[in-house]
N, C-alpha and C positions, 0 to 999 in steps of 0.2 A: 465097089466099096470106097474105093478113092473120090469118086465122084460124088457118093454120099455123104462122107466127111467134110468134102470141100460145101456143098450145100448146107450142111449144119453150121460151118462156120459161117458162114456167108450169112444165115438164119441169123447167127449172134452177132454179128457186126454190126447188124441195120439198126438195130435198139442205139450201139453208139454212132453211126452213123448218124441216127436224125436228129439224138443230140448236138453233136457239134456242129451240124445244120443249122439248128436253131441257137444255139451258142453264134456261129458264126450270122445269121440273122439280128440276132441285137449287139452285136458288137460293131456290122454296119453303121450305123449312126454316130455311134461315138468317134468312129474312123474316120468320117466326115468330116469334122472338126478340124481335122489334121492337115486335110489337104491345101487348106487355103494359110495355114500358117505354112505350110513346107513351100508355100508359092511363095508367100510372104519374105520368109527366109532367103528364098532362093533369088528375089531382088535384090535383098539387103548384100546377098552375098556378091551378085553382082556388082553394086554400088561401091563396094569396100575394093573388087576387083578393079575398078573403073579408078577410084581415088589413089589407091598404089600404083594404076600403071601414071595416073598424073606428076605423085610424086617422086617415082623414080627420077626423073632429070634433075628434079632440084636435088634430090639426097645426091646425084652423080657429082656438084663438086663440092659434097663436103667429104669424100675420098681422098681428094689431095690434101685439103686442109689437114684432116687425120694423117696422111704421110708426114707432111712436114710439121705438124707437133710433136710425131714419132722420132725425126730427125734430130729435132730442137734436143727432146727427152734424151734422146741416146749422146746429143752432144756435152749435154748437161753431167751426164755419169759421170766424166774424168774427173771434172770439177765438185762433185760432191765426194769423190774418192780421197779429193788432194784436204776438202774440208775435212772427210773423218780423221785421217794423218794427223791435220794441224791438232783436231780437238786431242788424240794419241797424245800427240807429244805435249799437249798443254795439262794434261794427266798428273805428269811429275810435277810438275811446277806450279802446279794446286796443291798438289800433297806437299810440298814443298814450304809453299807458302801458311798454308794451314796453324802448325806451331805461330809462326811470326804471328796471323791474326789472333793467337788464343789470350795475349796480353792485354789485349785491346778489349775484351769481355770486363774482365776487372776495373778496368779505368772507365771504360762505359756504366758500372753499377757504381762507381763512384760518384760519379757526373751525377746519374742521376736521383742517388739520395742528396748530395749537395743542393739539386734544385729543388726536392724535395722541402729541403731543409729553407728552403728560402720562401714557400710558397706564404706561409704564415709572415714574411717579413713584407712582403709583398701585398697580403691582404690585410695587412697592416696599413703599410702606403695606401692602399686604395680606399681605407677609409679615411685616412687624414685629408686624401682628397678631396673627400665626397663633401668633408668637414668644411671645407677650406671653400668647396664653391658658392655659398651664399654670401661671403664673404668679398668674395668676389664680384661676385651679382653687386653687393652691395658701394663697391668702391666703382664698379661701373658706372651706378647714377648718380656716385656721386660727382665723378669727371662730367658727365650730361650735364650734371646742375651744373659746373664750374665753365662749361663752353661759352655758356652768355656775358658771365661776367669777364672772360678772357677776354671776350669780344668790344665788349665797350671799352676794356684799358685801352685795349688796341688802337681803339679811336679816341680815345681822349688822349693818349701818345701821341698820334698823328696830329691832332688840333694845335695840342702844345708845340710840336716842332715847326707848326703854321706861323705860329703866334710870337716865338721866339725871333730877334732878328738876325737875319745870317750876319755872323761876325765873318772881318777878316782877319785873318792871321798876322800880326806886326812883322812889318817888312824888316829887316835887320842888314847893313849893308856894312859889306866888308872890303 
């Protein structure tokens, strides 16, 4: 009986049996595919192994370098302990100070309506200026015109003091 039972199963197995035969028959091919990338890989992998064992020596001295930045850092602590103290004790004497600057708010909003107050006096000035420069322009050309005629007195002074005879001065004796 056991022997028939085991036959009957066996009978039902083979239906899945040749399924997954055939399942495993076309999944051959696509498997395929596989192996030449897992080759592919397995260069790449070596390649990266090949370049860290290169790198290692060079990464070996920047070990010490990291020590002694670690040195420098831990040297550095006291001196930012003795900086936070200082800013502690600089604490009070902000708050301190505080009131005294709060006088200086007022006198600042004074100042600056005063300047305020001047801007119109100012853009006043600036157009009398503006007024004023044509004016100016104009007394320019007019000194231009007056350089030639300066220039001939000049020279007819010169001619005259040509022309004149040197006197001498009366001898007077005592």
């Amino acid at each position: 009986l056991k022997l028939q039972s085991l036959k009957l199963m066996l009978q039902s197995l083979k239906p899945k049996h040749q399924l997954l035969k055939q399942k495993l028959q076309l999944l051959k091919p696509k498997l395929q595919w596989i192996k030449p990338k897992l080759q592919s890989l397995k260069l790449k992998l070596q390649l990266l192994k090949q370049k860290l064992q290169l790198l290692k020596p060079k990464l070996q001295w920047i070990k010490p370098k990291l020590q002694s930045l670690k040195l420098k850092l831990q040297s550095l602590k006291p001196m930012l302990q003795l900086l936070k103290l200082k800013l502690l004790l600089l604490k009070p004497k902000l708050q301190l100070l505080k009131p005294k600057l709060q006088w200086i708010k007022p006198k600042l909003q004074s100042l600056k309506l005063k300047l305020q107050s001047l801007k119109p006096m100012l853009q006043s000035l600036k157009l009398k200026l503006q007024s004023l420069k044509p004016m100016l322009q104009l007394l320019k050309l007019k000194l231009l015109l007056l350089k030639p005629k300066l220039q001939s007195l000049k020279l007819k002074l010169q001619l005259l003091k040509q022309k004149l005879p040197e006197t001498e001065a009366p001898v007077v004796e005592t």
